[in-house]
C-alpha positions as CSV (number, residue, x, y, z in Angstrom):
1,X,-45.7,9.9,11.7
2,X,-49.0,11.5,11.8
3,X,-49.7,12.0,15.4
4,X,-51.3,14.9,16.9
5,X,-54.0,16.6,18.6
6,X,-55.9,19.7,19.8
7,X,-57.4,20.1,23.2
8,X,-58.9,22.5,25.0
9,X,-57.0,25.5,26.3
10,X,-55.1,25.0,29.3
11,X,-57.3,27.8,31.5
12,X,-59.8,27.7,33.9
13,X,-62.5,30.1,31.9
14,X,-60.4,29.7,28.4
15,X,-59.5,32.8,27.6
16,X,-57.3,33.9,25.0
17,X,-54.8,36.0,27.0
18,X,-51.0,35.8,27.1
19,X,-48.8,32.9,29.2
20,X,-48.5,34.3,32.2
21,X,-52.4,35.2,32.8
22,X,-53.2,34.3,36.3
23,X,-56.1,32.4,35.8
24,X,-54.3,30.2,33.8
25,X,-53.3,26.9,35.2
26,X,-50.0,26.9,36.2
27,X,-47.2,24.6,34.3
28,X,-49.8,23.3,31.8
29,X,-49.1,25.3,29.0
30,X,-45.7,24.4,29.5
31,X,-46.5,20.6,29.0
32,X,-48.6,21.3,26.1
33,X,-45.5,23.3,24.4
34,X,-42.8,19.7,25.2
35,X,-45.7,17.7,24.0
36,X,-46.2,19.9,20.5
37,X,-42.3,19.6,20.2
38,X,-42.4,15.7,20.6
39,X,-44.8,15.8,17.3
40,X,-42.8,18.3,15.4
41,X,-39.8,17.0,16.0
42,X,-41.1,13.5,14.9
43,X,-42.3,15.0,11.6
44,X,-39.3,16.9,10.9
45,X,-37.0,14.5,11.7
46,X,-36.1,13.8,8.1
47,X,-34.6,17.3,7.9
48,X,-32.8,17.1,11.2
49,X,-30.8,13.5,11.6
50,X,-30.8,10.2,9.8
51,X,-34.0,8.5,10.5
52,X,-31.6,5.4,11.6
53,X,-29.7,7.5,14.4
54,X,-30.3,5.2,17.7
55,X,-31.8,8.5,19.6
56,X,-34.2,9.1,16.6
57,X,-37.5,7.2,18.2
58,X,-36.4,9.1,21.4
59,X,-36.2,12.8,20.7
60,X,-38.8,12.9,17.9
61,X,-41.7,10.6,20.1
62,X,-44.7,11.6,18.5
63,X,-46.9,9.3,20.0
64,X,-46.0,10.8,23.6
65,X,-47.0,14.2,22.5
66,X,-50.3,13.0,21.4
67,X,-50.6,10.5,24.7
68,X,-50.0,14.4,26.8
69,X,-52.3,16.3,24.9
70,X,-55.6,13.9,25.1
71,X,-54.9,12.9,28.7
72,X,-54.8,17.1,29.3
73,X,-57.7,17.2,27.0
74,X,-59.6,14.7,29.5
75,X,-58.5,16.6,32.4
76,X,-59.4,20.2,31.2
77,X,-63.2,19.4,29.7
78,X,-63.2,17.8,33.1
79,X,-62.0,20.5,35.3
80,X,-64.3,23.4,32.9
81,X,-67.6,21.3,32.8
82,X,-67.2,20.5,36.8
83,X,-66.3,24.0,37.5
84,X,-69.8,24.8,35.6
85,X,-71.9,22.5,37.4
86,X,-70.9,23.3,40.8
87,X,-71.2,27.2,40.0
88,X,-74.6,26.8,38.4
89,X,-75.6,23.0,39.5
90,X,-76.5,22.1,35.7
91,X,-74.4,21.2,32.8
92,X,-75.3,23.4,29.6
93,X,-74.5,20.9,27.0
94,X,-75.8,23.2,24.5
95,X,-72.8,26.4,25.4
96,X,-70.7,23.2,25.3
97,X,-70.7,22.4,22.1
98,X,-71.0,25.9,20.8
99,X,-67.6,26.8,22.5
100,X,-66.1,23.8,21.3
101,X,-66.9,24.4,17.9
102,X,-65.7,28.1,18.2
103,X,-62.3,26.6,19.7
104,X,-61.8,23.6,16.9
105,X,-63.6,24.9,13.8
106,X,-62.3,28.2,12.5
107,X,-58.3,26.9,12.3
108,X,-59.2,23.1,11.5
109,X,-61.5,24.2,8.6
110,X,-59.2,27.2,7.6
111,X,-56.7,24.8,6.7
112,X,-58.7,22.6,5.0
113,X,-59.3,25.3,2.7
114,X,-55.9,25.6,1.7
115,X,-55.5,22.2,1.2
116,X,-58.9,22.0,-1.1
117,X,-56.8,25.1,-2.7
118,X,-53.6,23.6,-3.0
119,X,-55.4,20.4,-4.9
120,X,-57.5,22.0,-6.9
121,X,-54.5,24.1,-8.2
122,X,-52.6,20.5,-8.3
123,X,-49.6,20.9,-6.1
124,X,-51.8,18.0,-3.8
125,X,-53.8,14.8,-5.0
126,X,-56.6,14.3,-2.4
127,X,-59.8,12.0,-2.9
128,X,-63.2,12.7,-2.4
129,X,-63.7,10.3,0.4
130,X,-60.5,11.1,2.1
131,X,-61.7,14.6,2.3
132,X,-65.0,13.7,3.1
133,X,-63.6,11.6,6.2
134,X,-61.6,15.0,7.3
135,X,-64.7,17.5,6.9
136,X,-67.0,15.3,8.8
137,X,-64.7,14.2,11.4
138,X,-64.3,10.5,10.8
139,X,-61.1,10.4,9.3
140,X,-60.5,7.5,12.1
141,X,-62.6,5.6,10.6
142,X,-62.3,6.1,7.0
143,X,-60.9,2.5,6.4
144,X,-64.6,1.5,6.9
145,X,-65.9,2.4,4.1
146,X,-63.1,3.7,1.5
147,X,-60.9,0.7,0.6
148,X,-58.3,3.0,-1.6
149,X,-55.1,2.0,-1.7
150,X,-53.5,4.9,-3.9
151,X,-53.7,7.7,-0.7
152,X,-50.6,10.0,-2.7
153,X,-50.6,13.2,-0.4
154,X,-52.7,11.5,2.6
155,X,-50.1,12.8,4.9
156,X,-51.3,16.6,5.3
157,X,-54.8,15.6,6.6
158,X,-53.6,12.3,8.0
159,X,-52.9,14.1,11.2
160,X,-56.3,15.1,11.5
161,X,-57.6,11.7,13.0
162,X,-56.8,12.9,16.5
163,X,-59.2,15.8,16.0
164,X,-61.7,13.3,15.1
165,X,-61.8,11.0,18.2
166,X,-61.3,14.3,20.1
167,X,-64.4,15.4,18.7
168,X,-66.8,11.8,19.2
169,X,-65.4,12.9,23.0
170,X,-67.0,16.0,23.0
171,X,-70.3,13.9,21.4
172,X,-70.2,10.9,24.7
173,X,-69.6,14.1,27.4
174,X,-73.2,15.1,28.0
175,X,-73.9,11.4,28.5
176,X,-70.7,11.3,30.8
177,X,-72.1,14.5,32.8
178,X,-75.4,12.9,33.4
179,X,-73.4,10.0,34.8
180,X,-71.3,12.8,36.9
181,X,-73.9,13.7,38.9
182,X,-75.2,10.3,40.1
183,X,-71.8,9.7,40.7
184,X,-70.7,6.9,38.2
185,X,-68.0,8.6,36.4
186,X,-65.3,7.2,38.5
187,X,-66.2,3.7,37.9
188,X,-66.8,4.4,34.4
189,X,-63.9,5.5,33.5
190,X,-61.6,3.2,35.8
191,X,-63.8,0.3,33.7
192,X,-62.9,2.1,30.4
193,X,-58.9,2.4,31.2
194,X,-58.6,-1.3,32.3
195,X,-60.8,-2.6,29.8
196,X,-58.9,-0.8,26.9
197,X,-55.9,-2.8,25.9
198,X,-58.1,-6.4,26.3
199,X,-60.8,-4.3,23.8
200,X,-57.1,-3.5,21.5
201,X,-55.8,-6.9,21.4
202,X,-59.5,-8.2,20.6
203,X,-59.7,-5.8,17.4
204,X,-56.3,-6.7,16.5
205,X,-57.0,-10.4,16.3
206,X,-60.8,-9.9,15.2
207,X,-60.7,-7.5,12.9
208,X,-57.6,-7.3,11.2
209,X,-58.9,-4.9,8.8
210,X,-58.4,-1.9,11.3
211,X,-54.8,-3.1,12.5
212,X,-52.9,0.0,11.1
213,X,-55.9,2.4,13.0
214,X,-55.4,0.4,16.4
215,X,-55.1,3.3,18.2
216,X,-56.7,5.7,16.6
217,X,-60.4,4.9,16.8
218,X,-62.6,6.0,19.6
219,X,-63.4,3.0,20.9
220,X,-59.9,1.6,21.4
221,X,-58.1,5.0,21.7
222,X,-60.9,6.5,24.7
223,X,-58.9,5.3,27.3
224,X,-55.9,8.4,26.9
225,X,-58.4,10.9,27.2
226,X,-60.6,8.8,30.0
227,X,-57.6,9.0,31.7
228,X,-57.6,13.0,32.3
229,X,-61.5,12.6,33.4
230,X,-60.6,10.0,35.6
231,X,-57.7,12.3,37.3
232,X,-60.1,15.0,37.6
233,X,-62.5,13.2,39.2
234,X,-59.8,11.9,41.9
235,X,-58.3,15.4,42.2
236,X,-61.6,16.4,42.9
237,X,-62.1,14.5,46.2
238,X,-60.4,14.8,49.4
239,X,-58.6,11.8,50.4
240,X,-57.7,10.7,46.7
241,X,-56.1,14.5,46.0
242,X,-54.2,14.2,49.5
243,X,-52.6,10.3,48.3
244,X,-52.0,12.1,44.6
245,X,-50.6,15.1,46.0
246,X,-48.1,12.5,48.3
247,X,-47.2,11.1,45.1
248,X,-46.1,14.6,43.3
249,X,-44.0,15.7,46.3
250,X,-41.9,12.3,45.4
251,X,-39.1,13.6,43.6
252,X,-38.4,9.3,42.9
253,X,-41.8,8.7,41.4
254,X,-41.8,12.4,39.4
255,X,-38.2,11.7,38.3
256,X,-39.4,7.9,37.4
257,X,-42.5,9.0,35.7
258,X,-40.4,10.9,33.2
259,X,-37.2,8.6,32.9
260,X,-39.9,6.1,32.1
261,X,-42.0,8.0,29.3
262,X,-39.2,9.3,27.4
263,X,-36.7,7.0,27.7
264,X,-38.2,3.2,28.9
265,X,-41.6,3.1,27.5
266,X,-39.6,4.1,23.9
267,X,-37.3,1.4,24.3
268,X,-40.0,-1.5,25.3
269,X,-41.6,-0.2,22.2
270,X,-38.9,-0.8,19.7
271,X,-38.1,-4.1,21.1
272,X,-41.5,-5.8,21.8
273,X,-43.8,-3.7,19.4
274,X,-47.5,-4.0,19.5
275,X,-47.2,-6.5,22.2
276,X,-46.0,-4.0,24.5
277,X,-47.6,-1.0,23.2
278,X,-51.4,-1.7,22.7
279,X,-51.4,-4.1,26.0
280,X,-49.5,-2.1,28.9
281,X,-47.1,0.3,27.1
282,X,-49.7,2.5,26.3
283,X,-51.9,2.3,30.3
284,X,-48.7,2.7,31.6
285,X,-47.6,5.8,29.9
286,X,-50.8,7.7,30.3
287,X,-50.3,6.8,34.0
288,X,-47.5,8.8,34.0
289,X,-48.4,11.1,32.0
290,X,-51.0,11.7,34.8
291,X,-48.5,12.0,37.3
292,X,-46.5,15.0,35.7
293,X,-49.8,16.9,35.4
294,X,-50.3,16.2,39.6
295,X,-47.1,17.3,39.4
296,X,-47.7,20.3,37.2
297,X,-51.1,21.1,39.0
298,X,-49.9,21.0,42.5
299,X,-46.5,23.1,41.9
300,X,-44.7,20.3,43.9
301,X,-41.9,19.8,41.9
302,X,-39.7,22.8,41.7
303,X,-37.5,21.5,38.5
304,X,-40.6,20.4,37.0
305,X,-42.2,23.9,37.7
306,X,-38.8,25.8,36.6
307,X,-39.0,23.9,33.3
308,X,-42.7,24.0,32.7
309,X,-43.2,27.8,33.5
310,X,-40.1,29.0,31.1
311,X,-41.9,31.7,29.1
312,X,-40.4,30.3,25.8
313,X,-42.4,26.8,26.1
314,X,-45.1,28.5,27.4
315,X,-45.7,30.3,24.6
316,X,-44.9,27.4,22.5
317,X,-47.7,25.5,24.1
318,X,-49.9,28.3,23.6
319,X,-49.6,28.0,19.8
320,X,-50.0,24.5,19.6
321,X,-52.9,24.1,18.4
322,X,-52.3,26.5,15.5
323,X,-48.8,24.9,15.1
324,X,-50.3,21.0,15.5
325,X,-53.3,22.1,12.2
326,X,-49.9,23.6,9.6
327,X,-46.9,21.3,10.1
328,X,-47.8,18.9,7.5
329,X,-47.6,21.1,5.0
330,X,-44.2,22.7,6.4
331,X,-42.8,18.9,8.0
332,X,-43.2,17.2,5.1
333,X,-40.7,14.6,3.5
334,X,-43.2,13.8,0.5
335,X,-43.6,17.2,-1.2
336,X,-40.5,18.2,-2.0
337,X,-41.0,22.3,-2.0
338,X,-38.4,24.6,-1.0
339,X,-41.0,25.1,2.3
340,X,-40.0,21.8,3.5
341,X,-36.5,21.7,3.8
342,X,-34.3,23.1,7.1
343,X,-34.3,25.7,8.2
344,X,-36.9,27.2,6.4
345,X,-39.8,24.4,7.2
346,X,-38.9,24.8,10.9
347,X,-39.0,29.0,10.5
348,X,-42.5,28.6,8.5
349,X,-44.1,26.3,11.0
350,X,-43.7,28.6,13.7
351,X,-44.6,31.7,11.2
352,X,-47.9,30.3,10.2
353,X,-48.9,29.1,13.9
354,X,-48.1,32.5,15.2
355,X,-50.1,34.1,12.0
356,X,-52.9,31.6,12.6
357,X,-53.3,31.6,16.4
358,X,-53.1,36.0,16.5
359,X,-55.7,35.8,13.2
360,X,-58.0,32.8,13.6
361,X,-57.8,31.3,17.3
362,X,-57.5,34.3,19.8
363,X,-60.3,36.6,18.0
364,X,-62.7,33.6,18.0
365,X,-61.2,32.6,21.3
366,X,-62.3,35.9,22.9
367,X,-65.9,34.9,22.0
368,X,-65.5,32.4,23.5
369,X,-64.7,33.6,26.8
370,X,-67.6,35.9,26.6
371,X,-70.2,32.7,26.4
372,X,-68.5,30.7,28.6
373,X,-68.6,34.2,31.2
374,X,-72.3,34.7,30.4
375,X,-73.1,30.4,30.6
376,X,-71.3,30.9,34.2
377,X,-73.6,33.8,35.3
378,X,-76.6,31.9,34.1
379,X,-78.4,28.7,35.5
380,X,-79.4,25.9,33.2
381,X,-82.2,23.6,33.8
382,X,-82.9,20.2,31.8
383,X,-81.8,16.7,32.5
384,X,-78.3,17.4,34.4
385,X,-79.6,20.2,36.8
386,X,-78.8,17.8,39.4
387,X,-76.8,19.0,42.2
388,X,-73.8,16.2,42.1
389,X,-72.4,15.1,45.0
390,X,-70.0,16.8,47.4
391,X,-66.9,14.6,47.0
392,X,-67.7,14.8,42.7
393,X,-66.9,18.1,42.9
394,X,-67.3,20.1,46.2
395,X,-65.0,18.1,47.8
């Protein structure tokens, strides 16, 4: 139930502007906004339907939303950084991390404010470690080292373990950049996606301690986000974009790609469990998933690009973020407050995502697209000045 996770905006220079900015990348805000409702749907579900109505793992599919939003996440640091390097031919990891932090930081640490509030004042019971594991990013790991079995309102930060193993990415990308421009990323990441579920079933036999975090620790839950490098990479050279782009324009493997992620891939999951899901279920979906965003990217699909380019979603997408951070405490079956039940915990979600994104994201957010501006105009030097090859990125 606590699936979720923030990514980088959807732009080409990240700036905070409304959906229908041109330099925004067509269709993917869209996708972020069905991906977003996936999640909220799955964590308000017990206010919408029985939680045994057949269509139930369907409609509210969490773990698809979150499967979208890292393989985006992949694709966009991917597209950004590459963009960088073949403006300026270095990698500034340095403006990297500062704009990351100015994207994440300010809303995930705003509402893990109110939550230190809300328990201080009592209405939440929160340990030390469990909080510890949020601040510091590790929540994905927490089972490591704090064995406590009495978690009471562990579900309003439990979300927060995608943020984490989004944030050891941004700590392996300079590394991956230096292997970007002695061209080794491709193979790297290939090696990473096919390796994956062998690395899952060994942890789930091995070390049966981490069973329940299977798929959320970095090093058996890389491969969604490896999967968005890995398309960027491809979409980045010639004959590979041609053979993806053939694929988009095939209304049979678009239409299959989504009949298969929303309604097959749900289905295997419910009826072979972990032996499908952490083996091929997962590959496969983030293989599709891949394919809608070809799809998105290359406008080839005009139902696709009708659906993903109505304004409403689009705008959903574009609070996301803000609405992924505050739906625990407004989706919430454990709390009982007059906040959680319909309609008014699906009214306050959006509320306090709107509040949050027009307060906290988009004045930080227009920072941010100063630096990133002033990183483009400047050239870095150090370690990953490197020109990379033409068919990394010029091609």
């Amino acid at each position: 139930m606590q699936k979720m996770v923030a990514i980088g905006k959807n732009i080409v220079s990240d700036p905070p502007s409304a959906p229908n900015d041109s330099r925004r990348i067509s269709g993917l805000d869209g996708l972020r906004g069905i991906a977003v409702l996936f999640v909220l749907m799955e964590h308000g579900a017990y206010s919408l339907f029985r939680l045994d109505w057949p269509a139930a793992p369907f409609v509210g599919n969490g773990a698809l939303g979150v499967n979208i939003f890292f393989v985006l996440s992949g694709y966009l640091i991917y597209e950004l950084s590459a963009r960088e390097f073949e403006k300026t031919g270095a990698f500034n990891w340095k403006a990297f991390y500062l704009r990351r932090i100015l994207r994440i930081f300010p809303c995930f640490y705003a509402y893990l404010a109110v939550i230190l509030i809300l328990t201080a004042l009592g209405l939440l019971t929160l340990t030390r470690p469990v909080i510890f594991s949020v601040a510091t990013f590790s929540l994905n790991y927490r089972h490591l080292w704090d064995h406590s079995t009495e978690l009471f309102n562990y579900y309003v930060i439990g979300h927060y373990w995608t943020l984490a193993l989004e944030e050891q990415f941004y700590l392996t990308w300079p590394l991956l950049m230096f292997l970007f421009a002695r061209k080794r990323l491709l193979q790297l990441m290939t090696a990473v996606i096919l390796l994956a579920p062998f690395i899952r079933v060994f942890c789930y036999f091995f070390t049966p301690g981490s069973r329940a975090q299977i798929g959320m620790m970095f090093h058996t839950g890389f491969d969604s986000i490896a999967m968005g490098v890995l398309l960027g990479e491809l979409w980045r050279r010639p004959h590979w974009k041609a053979r993806l782009q053939t694929l988009a324009r095939n209304p049979w493997v678009v239409g299959g790609a989504v009949i298969f992620m929303v309604l097959l891939s749900p289905w295997l999951g419910l009826h072979f469990k972990g032996a499908y899901s952490i083996t091929i279920g997962k590959t496969l979906e983030l293989a599709c998933v891949a394919i809608i965003i070809i799809a998105a990217v290359s406008s080839s699909s005009p139902i696709l690009s009708a659906v993903l380019n109505w304004r409403p979603l689009m705008y959903i997408g574009v609070l996301s973020y803000s609405l992924y951070v505050w739906n625990p405490l407004f989706l919430n079956a454990e709390t009982h407050w007059f906040v959680n039940v319909f309609p008014l915990n699906f009214i306050g979600i959006f509320a306090a995502g709107a509040f949050s994104y027009y307060v906290i994201e988009r004045p930080v957010l227009r920072l941010k697209d100063r630096l990133r501006r002033r990183t483009m105009q400047t050239d870095s030097t150090g370690p990953l000045s490197e020109k990379p090859a033409s068919q990394g990125v010029a091609g």
